[in-house]
Each structure stands twice: as C-alpha cells, then as structure tokens.
Steps between C-alpha positions, in 0.01 A plus 500: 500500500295240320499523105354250230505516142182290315352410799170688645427368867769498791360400820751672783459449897620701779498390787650454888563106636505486900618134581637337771471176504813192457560332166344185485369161240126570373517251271147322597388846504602563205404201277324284777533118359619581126862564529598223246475788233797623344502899473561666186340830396306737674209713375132596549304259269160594663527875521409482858810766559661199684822305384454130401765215473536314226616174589684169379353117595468207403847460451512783263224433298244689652446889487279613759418871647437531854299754544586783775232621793519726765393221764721197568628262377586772241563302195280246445366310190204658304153303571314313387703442230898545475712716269700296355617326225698172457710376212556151450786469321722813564649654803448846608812733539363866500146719550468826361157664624400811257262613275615359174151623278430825639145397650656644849464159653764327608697178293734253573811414261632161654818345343572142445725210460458167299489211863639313223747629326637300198813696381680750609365803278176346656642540834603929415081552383272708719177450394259840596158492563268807552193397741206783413404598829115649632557652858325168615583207272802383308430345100701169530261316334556149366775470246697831567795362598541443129458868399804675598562847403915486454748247480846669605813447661563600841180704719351825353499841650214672582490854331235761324696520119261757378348719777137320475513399836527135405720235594710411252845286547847534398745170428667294295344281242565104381709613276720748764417787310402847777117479486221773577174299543182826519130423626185638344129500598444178291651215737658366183876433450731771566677721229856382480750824487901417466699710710763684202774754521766441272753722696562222739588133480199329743631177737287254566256551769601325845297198623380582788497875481395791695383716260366796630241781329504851729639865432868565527567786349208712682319601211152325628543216210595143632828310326597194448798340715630173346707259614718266192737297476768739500392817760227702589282728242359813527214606210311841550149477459337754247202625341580430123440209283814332632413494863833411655846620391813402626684648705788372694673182635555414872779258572444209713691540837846372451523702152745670334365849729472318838732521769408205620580099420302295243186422643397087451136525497254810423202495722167660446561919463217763594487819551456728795578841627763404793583860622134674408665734279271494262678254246459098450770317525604123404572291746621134404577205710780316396764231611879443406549192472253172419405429829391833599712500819607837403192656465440922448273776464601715219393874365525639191570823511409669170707852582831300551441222225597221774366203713554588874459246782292591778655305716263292679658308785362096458636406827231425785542612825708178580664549162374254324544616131132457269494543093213577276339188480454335114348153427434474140168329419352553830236743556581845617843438519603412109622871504673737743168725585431811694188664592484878637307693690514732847456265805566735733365826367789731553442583075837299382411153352599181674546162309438157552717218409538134517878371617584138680811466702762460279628202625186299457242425214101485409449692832390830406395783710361851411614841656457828534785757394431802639602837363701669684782822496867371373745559764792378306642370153152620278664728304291869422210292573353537828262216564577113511316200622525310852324125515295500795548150590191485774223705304305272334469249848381257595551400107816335563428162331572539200318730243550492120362815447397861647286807365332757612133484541251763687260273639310738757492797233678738769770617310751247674648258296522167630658148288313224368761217483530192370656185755673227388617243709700310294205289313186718558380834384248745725382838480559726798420792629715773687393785674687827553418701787680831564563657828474885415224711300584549193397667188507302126300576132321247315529549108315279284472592138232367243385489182191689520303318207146398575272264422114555497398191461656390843242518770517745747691386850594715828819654551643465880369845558134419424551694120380273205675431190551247209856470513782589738746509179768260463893572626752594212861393490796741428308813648781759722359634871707775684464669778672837625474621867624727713605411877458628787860584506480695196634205242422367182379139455448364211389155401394302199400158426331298151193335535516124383851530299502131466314201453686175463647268688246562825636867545225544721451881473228610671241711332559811671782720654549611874722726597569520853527837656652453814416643865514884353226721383557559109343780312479314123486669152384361224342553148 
C-alpha cells in the first residue's frame, strides 16, 4: 500500500532481478578518472529519469553534479562545460538538491562555513546559499557567493512547511531561536516563521543534529523529529495555521525510562521499519563511554516507553572488538552516521556503518550490518543486526564512508564509498551482486508541478515531456503483501527524511521482495 498526501505523481516499479554474478570494485566503471569528488546528495538535476551525484572538490569548495548515464563510466562530468560552482572564501559542508521555486526544475541549497573564521560565534554560522537551477545550467554567476539566502546556526532541514511542493527548511537562527524558513515562486528571501507553543519549554537545538521530517503517526502528514540539547522531540505535522504541534518527549538512551547505562556520545538516529510491521522505528547509535569502546545499537520502542539494545556483537571473527568510529572535524566521520537500505533483498533493511578497531585510531573502515532474526536477549522484538565483516570486499583499506547507491538501475543496491587512507580522500564504487532471483519495488515520489517553458526532452521509454518533477522530502510509502504461505508483510519507509550532515538518502525507496511470488494491494 502506497499513500501520499499533497503530492500528485508516484512513479512505482515492479519488477524480478536474476543475478549471479560475485561482488566486486567498479569504481573506474563507475566514475572512470574523477574519483577525487566528495559525494553528498543525490538527485535527478536533468530530468533524464537517471540519479546524479552531487559532489565535493576542490577541497570543499567546489559543488559539482556528475551527471548519471546508462553507458559507462556512469557518472561522469557534464560537457562541455561543468556543473559546478566554487566559492572562494567558504567551505562547503552540506547539498540539498530540490525545487525551492516551484518551476519543477531542480535547485541546489549548499551550506557554508567562513575558511576563516575570526571568533567563535563566527565559527557556529552556516551561511546558505540557494543555486537556481535550469535542467542544464547552474546560475553561479560572478559575485554570488556574496548573496546568501540565511545565516543560521547549525545545517537546515529540508522540509515542504506549507504543502506547495516547495523546499523550504527548518533550523535554528543566529540568535538560537526554532526557525521555519518557506520558499515562494519569487527566488527572493525566504519568509521567516518562529516555531511557538507555549505548552512546552523548547531546548536548544543540538549542533549537529539529525533532524528528521516523515510521518509517524500514520496519518499521511510528515512530522518533525528534533534532536536538543536535552532529548529527542516529537511535533505532529497539521493542516492549520500552526503547522506543527507538540507532542511528546523521547529521552536520550541512558534516561530516566531506559534500562540501560548512560550513553557517552549520541550518534546520528534514523528511522526504519526493522521487523516490516508496518511501523518506523528509531534507531540510534550510541557509545558509553568517550572513547566509544563500548559502542551499541539501540531501539526505541514507542509501546514500552524504553531504549532496548539490539545487541550487536562488535567482535570480529578473531575477536577483535570495533566501535563506531567518530573524528570530530574530519569529513564523514564528525558524527556517528548510518545509512539504510535492503542489500540483500529479503524486504528487512540492512545498515551500513563506519567502526575502527577499538584499539587503534584514524583507521576507519565501513561495514555492513545485516538484519537478521534475534535468537537471544532482543526482548519482544524479533529482529537484530549481525556485521558482516567480509561484505563490502575487497574494500578493506580503509573507508570513511558507505551508502547505498543503484548504479546499474536494476533494483540492486550497491555502495558508493568514500577511501581514506590516512591522508587522501577517493570516491569508490561497490557493486552488489546477488546469487538468487529475486523480486523488489521501486517507489519514487514527485512533485508533479510543470513547467512549460522547459523544452521538451525524452523520457527513457521514448515518451516526451518538460519535466520529470522533482523528489519531495517527508513523503510515507507502504507496501502490504500477501505470501505465498498465506502471511502478511508489511513494510514502510520515508522518502528523503533528512538532509544534513551528508545523510545521503537516496531519492527513491526499494523494497526487496525476496525469492517468493507476492500478490500486492495497494490504493
């Protein structure tokens, strides 16, 4: 069951995978001689029904898209001339791709820091720009590096305040007040909306964050999940003037409702349906003690009011013990961060992680924890997670960070990765082959606006159109099937929940469907 509430295309795929072949590194394949390109959004900036990469250089001063095709390399730069865009004097720490005017073509919000920072306030100031995109050209012109559309603290979140089906952003302002920032059709400044409710004393907003904008109470209308200072946030999302209303607290794990000890460091939370019943749950990786040597997945569960470990064993198989790997000020790694999605298409959704050994430092290494059934110690849940320490081989070098990435367009996901070898950052490429048929959808919701004044291009089926439509944050996808067996599966996921710190969601949802013939409902 797929439903969405203000948005008028969904693009859905069914469809069987037959594969057989071993995993493998298709990195030149992949991105041929431009791997010095940091990844950090995905999205179809061309409407070619193909997903770009938007990429980091030049030491983090250069935003450029490389531009998906269906013959290899795959990504490659756009000719004859590049899209990109260089700043002189600030860095780059996030990309947002989305249509922030409504002309269904597709933006780019890029964040920034001050190189040289003269205070510390200076130092907390992200400085947002909003590059007007054309399907074939970016408007950097000379001199926009001076034109920023927000100074705040901290990265935004990407959300639609209003139901226009433009991008709009959620944060916290210079002067740490809760701050709604909404688009119009103009391309001037945004409208500055406080975030109010006097029921509830607000915290201060955490820097970094992982903010999150999706549906959790399954009415079809996305929320807001905060994180502060003090705990997590919950605000329902409504239709009325007030479009967000309060409505309950979530300890951080080691509260006053946990069972468990006081966790040292919160990493990076998201949400996922771990069982496929239907529900999303949050999922947070955390450590107890400063140097992460005790390092956890945790649960919420929202029906007992409590944290509960899933017990992931860290120990190797010649138990050597890893930790979630954190390096503050280095890229990737300045935060604890997860990125999910179904690797091996059995329908539950795996993760990937970054850990080092915990005896050593700066030599991190990304994983694959695979979901699997709880034998023992999970509690009334049923599922946990298993790291699968020879998945992602013959990337045993060191990587800084993993996400998933479909770069053949077959349903599989495969990882585009990030090495580091102590000095040196490269792009890589990852490819997951299965060895059994299986079955998978491909959801990809849009905006639906148009734009007449685009000229016309041709869809991968040979059907022209203007625009393909843009993809929209916070929208729910579900599924319900029936097996062959006679059971209920049902699964759920949130398209683009969140935005900042190089979340890396991918701009659609797959849902794997196993080896089994599924009848599906939806409506």
């Amino acid at each position: 069951m797929y439903t969405l509430k203000s948005v008028s295309k969904t693009v859905l795929f069914l469809v069987v995978v037959f594969s057989a072949s071993e995993c493998s590194d298709i990195t030149h394949l992949v991105f041929g001689d431009h791997t010095d390109g940091m990844p950090a959004a995905f999205g179809d900036f061309n409407s070619d029904e193909l997903t770009d990469v938007f990429v980091l250089r030049n030491n983090l001063h250069t935003m450029e898209i490389l531009l998906a095709n269906e013959e290899e390399p795959l990504l490659r730069p756009s000719r004859p001339e590049p899209l990109s865009c260089t700043f002189k004097e600030h860095m780059i720490t996030s990309v947002v791709p989305g249509d922030f005017d409504g002309d269904a073509l597709m933006d780019v919000m890029v964040t920034t820091i001050h190189e040289k920072v003269l205070d510390d306030l200076e130092r907390r100031i992200t400085y947002v720009y909003v590059i007007w995109g054309g399907a074939t050209y970016l408007n950097c012109s000379d001199g926009f590096e001076a034109d920023y559309m927000i100074k705040m603290i901290g990265q935004p979140l990407a959300i639609d305040f209003n139901q226009d089906m433009i991008i709009d952003l959620f944060g916290q302002s210079v002067k740490s007040r809760r701050m709604f920032w909404v688009f119009s059709k103009t391309r001037g400044k945004p409208m500055e909306i406080e975030m109010e409710d006097n029921s509830v004393p607000m915290a201060a907003l955490k820097v970094p964050h992982s903010h999150a904008f999706l549906d959790l109470n399954d009415d079809y209308m996305p929320d807001l999940f905060l994180t502060t200072t003090e705990n997590f946030e919950i605000w329902h999302g409504n239709e009325h003037k007030r479009k967000f209303v309060y409505n309950t607290s979530i300890p951080y794990p080691g509260g006053l409702l946990s069972s468990v000890g006081k966790a040292a460091i919160i990493g990076q939370s998201l949400f996922i349906d771990v069982e496929l019943t239907g529900r999303m749950e949050l999922v947070t990786p955390v450590c107890f003690d400063k140097e992460c040597k005790n390092s956890a997945l945790m649960l919420y569960s929202m029906t007992e009011g409590k944290w509960v470990n899933l017990q992931v064993n860290f120990k190797d198989d010649n138990t050597n013990l890893w930790k979630f790997y954190l390096n503050p000020g280095s890229r990737y790694t300045n935060v604890i961060t997860l990125h999910s999605g179904d690797f091996n298409m059995d329908g539950y959704p795996d993760i990937l992680a970054t850990l080092s050994l915990a005896s050593e430092t700066g030599h991190p290494q990304s994983f694959l924890l695979e979901n699997i059934p709880c034998q023992s110690s999970c509690g009334k849940f049923k599922r946990t997670y298993a790291i699968k320490w020879n998945a992602l081989s013959p990337f045993r070098n060191g990587t800084a960070m993993a996400a998933f990435f479909d770069f053949y367009q077959d349903g599989i996901l495969d990882c585009i990765m990030v090495t580091y070898n102590g000095k040196d950052y490269r792009a890589a490429a990852f490819k997951n082959s299965l060895d059994y048929d299986a079955n998978f959808i491909k959801v990809m919701v849009l905006t639906g606006l148009t734009n007449q004044n685009n000229a016309m291009i041709n869809g991968r089926v040979g059907k022209k159109r203007r625009t393909y439509g843009t993809n929209l944050p916070g929208a729910s996808i579900s599924y319900k099937t029936t097996t062959q067996d006679g059971n209920i599966r049902h699964g759920v996921s949130a398209q683009l929940p969140q935005s900042a710190h190089f979340s890396l969601n991918l701009p659609y949802t797959i849902f794997g469907l196993a080896i089994s013939t599924y009848v599906m409902e939806h409506r």
